[in-house]
N, C-alpha and C positions, 0 to 999 in steps of 0.2 A: 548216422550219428553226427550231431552236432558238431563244427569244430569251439574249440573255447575261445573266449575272449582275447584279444590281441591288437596292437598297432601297427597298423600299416606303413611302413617307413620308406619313401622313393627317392634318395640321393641322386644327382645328376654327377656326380664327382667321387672320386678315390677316397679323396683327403676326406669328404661331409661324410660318405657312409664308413670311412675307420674311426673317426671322432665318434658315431653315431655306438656303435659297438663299443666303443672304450667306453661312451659313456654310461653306457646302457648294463656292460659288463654280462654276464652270465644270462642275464633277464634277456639279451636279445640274438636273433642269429641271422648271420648273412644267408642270403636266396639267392640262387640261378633258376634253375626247374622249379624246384622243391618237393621235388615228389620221392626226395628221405628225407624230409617234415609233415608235411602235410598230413599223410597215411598213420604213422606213431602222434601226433598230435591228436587228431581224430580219433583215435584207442586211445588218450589222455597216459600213454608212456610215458611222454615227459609236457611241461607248459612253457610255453615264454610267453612274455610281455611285447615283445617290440619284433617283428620280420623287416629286415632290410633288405629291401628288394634290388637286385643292382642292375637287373635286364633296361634299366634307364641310363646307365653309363657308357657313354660311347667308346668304342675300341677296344669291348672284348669277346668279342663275337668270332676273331680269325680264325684261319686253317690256313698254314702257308708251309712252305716246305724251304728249306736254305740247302745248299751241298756240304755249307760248312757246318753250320748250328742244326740241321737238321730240321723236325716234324713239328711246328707250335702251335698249339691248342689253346687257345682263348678261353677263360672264365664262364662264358654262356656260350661257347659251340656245343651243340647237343650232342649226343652220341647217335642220335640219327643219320646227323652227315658225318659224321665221323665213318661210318657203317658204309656209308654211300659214296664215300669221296674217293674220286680215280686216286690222287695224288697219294691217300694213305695205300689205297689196297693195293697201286703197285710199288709206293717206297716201304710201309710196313706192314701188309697182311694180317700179322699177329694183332694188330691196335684194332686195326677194321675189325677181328672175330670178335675180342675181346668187345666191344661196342655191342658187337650185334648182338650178343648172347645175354644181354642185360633184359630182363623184364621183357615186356609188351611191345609193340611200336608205338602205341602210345603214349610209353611212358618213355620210351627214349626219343620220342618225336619233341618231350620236355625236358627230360633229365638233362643232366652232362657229365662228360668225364671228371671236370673239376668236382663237381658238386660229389661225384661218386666214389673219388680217394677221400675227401675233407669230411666225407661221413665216415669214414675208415671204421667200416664193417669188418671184419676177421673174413668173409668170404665174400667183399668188395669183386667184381670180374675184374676193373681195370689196377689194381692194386700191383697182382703178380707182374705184371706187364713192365709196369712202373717202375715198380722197383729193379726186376732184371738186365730193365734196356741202360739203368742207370739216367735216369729222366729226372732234370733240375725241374724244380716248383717254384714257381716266379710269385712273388710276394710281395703287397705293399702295406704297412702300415703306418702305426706313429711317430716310427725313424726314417722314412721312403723307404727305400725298394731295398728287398734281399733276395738271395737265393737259397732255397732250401734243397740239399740232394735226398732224393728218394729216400735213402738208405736211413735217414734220421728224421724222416716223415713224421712214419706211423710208431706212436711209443705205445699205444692200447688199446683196450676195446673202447670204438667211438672218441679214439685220443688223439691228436694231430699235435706237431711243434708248434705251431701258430701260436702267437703270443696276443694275449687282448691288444684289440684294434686292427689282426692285422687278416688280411683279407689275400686269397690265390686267387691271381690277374690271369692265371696260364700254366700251361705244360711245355717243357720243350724235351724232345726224345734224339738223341744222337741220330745221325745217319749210320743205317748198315752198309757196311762197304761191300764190296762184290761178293768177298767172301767171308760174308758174316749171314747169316740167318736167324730169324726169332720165330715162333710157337706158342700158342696160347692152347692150351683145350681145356675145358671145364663142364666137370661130372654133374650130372642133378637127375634127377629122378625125370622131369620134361625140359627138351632144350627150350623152351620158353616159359618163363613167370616163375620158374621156382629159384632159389637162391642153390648157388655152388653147394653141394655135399664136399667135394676138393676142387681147386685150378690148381691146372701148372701152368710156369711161365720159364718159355726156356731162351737161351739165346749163348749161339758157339760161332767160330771162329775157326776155320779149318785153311791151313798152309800144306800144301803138297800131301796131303789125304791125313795130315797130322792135327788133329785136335790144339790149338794155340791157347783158347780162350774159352771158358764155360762160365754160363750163369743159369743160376736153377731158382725160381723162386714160387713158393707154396702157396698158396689159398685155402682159408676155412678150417688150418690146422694146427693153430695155435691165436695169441691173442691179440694177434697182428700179422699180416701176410711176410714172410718171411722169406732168406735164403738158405740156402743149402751148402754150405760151405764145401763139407765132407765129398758131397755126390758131383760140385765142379772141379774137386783137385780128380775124384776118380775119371774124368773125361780128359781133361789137359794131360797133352803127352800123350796122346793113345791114339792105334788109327781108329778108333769109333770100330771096334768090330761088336759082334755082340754079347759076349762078356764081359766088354768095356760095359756094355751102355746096360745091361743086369746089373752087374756091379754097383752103377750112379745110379741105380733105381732103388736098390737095398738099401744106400748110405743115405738116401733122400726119403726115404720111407721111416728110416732111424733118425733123422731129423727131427721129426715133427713129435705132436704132445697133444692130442688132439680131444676133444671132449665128446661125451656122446650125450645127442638130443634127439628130439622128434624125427629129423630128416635124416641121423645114421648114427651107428655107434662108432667108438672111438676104435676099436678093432677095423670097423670095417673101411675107415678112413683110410687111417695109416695103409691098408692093405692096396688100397686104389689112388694112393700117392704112389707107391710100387707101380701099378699098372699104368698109370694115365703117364708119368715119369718117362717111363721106357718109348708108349707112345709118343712123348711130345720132342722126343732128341730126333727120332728116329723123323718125324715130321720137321720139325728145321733140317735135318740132313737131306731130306724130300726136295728142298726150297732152294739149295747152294746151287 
């Protein structure tokens, strides 16, 4: 199929392709990969006018790691190296899975993680991740540079904070300290090519076998990847035995609101937030 008519737009600069989208407004959309446009373009889901391509702006291509700032993720790092980078899969494993479990190789030899939150799918892989590590979204637009935290990203389906003009330069993901651990797993019918049925995204903190700190956050089960509030006060404070971690499976299963479609029902969701939940605590406990 054909794709539709369209302007090619290649800014060398921040400042030319956020002017270019402000001016452009709704009619255009910023590019890294693009392959969440390209594909729904080609099924004429939606049209634009103008693609702003930024893979011509120099300095957003990194992967670097700090002790203090932690894991940062540049605007066009694809989730290929992301997948492949020593520096992720021995400082966060959970980011490397979450990478790797996206589509094809060929579409994450294109994609990127950026590009993969700012389409904020409801069952996005790197979304849960995101949001539980507690991960700032480095932003530059009309006014220069802000930061956005995870937590006020994603406000819907296909929804992001981003104000016109304003463009995500990067990811940065806190360092896990000795005794912190994170967890990704995510259900589908094939580990490759098909979209989440559920993710979880977990990440705890354990002080002398005592649970300190829990983050639980959902995928594909509500209208933006979510957290679990309920199911990380049931882990804080507990030795993680296995009624603890039943328990934050149940209150994270009661969490979620989930819809049924082609790929599951809403019963059978919520049921495998319960199961993949219990699996994924029990998998950061794996990690400490």
């Amino acid at each position: 199929m054909v794709l539709p008519q369209f302007e090619y737009l290649a800014p060398t600069t921040l400042e030319e392709a956020s002017k270019l989208l402000l001016e452009h407004g709704d009619r255009a959309k910023a590019m890294a990969g693009a392959t969440d446009l390209i594909p729904p373009m080609r099924d004429k889901a939606f049209t634009v006018d103008y693609l702003v391509d930024l893979k011509k702006i120099p300095g957003l291509d990194y992967l670097e790691y700090d002790e203090e700032e932690g894991l940062k993720i540049g605007a066009l790092t694809t989730l290929r190296e992301i997948e492949h980078s020593p520096i992720v899969k021995e400082k966060n494993p959970a980011l490397a899975y979450s990478a790797k479990v996206v589509a094809s190789t060929q579409i994450r030899a294109k994609g990127t993680l950026v590009g993969n939150i700012c389409n904020a799918s409801p069952s996005c892989d790197n979304g849960p991740n995101t949001l539980c590590q507690n991960a700032k979204i480095l932003v530059y637009g009309p006014n220069g540079e802000r930061t956005i935290m995870a937590e006020d990203f994603f406000v819907g389906v296909k929804k992001t904070a981003l104000q016109p003009g304003e463009i995500v330069t990067g990811v940065v993901f806190p360092p896990l300290a000795a005794n912190e651990s994170a967890a990704y797993i995510k259900h589908a019918v094939r580990k490759a090519m098909d979209l989440a049925i559920i993710g979880v995204a977990v990440k705890i903190k354990v002080e002398d076998g005592i649970c300190k700190d829990a983050k639980i956050a959902l995928g594909a089960v509500a209208t933006t990847p979510i957290r679990a509030p309920k199911a990380e006060e049931a882990l804080i404070g507990t030795a993680l035995t296995e009624e603890d971690i039943v328990k934050a499976s149940v209150e994270a299963m009661n969490a979620c609101n989930p819809i049924s479609d082609i790929r599951a029902s809403k019963e059978y969701r919520k049921d495998m937030i319960r199961v993949f939940t219990k699996r994924a605590i029990k998998q950061a406990m794996e990690k400490l």
